[in-house]
C-alpha positions as CSV (number, residue, x, y, z in Angstrom):
1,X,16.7,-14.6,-2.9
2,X,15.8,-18.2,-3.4
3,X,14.3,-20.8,-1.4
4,X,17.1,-23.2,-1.7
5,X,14.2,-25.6,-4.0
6,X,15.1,-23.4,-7.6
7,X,15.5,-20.0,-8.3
8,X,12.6,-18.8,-6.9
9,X,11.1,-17.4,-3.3
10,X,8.3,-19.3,-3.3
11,X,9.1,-21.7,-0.7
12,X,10.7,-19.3,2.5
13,X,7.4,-19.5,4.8
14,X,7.1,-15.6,6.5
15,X,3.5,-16.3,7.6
16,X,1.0,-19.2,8.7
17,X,-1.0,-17.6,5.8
18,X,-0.5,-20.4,2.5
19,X,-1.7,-17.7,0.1
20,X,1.2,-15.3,1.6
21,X,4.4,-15.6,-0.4
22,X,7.9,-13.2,-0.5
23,X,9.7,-12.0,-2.9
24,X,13.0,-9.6,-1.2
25,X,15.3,-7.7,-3.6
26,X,17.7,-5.0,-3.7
27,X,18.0,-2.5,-5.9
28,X,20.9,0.1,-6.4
29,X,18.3,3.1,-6.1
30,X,14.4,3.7,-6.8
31,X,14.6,4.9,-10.1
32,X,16.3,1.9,-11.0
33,X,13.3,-0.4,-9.8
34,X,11.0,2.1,-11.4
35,X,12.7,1.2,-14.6
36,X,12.6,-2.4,-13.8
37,X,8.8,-2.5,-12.9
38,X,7.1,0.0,-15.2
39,X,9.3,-0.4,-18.5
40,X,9.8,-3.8,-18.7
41,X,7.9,-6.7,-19.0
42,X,7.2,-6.8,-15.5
43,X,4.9,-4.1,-15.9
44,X,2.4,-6.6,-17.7
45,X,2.8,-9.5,-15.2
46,X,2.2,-6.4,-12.2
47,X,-0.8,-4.9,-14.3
48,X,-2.3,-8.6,-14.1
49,X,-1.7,-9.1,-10.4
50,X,-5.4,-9.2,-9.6
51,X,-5.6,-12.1,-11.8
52,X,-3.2,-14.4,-9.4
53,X,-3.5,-12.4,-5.7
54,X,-6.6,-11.4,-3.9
55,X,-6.8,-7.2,-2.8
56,X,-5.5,-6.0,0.1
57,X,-6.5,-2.9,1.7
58,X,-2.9,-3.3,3.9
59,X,0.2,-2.4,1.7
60,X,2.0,-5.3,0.8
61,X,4.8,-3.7,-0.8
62,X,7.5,-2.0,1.3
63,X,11.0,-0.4,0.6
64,X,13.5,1.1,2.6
65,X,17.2,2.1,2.7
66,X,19.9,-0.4,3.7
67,X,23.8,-0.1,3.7
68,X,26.1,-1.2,1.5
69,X,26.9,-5.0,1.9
70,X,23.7,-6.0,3.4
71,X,21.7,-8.9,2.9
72,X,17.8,-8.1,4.2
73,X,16.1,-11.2,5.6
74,X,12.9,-12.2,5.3
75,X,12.3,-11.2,9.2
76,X,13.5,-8.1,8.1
77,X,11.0,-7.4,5.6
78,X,8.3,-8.6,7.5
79,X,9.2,-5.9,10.1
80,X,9.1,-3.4,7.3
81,X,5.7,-4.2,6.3
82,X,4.3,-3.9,9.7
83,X,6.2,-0.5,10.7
84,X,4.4,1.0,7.4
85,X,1.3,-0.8,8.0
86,X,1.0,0.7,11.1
87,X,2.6,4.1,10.6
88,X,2.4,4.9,7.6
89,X,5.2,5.4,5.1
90,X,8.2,6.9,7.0
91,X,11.9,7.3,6.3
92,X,12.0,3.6,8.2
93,X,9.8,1.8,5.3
94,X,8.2,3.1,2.8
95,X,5.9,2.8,-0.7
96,X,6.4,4.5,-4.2
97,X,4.3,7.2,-2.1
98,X,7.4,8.5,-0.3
99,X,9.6,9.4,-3.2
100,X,9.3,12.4,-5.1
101,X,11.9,11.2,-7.6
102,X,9.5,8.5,-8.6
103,X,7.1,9.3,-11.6
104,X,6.1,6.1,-13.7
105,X,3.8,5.2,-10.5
106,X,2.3,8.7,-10.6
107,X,1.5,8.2,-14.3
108,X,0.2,4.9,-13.2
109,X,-1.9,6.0,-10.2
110,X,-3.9,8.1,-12.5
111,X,-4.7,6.1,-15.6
């Protein structure tokens, strides 16, 4: 997803908030965004996200299942984060919690 301005999210306002920004991808499955995030060089950039975003005690991270084809909007996530603030992680929207498959964020959870 891009704001239209370069190749980045950065721009696509979701909140009045200035320090709240987006970024909406899709993956073909979990494990594949596990690989992505935890053995790649992402993990160093997500490892140092205290250093650019302030805690949260609300997730700010959701996921959920979409069909074939579609194109999530930024409403759409928005409404994701708010069903699993709210409720918790469900089949609906969910975090790494949710899916047994996933063990990088274990590991990470307890070091």
């Amino acid at each position: 997803m891009t704001d239209g301005e370069g190749d980045g999210a950065t721009g696509i306002k979701v909140s009045d908030d200035p320090r709240f920004i987006i970024n909406l991808s899709v993956w073909q499955s979990p494990e594949t965004l596990e690989q992505f995030v935890w053995n790649t060089i992402h993990k160093q950039y997500f490892q140092r996200r205290s250093n650019w975003f302030e805690p949260s005690k609300d997730p700010t991270f959701v996921m959920w299942w979409i069909a074939a084809g579609h194109h999530p909007t930024p409403a759409e996530a928005m409404d994701k984060l708010a069903e699993l603030k709210s409720g918790g992680s469900s089949e609906r929207a969910f975090g790494w919690d949710f899916l047994p498959s996933i063990q990088l964020w274990k590991q990470q959870q307890q070091s």
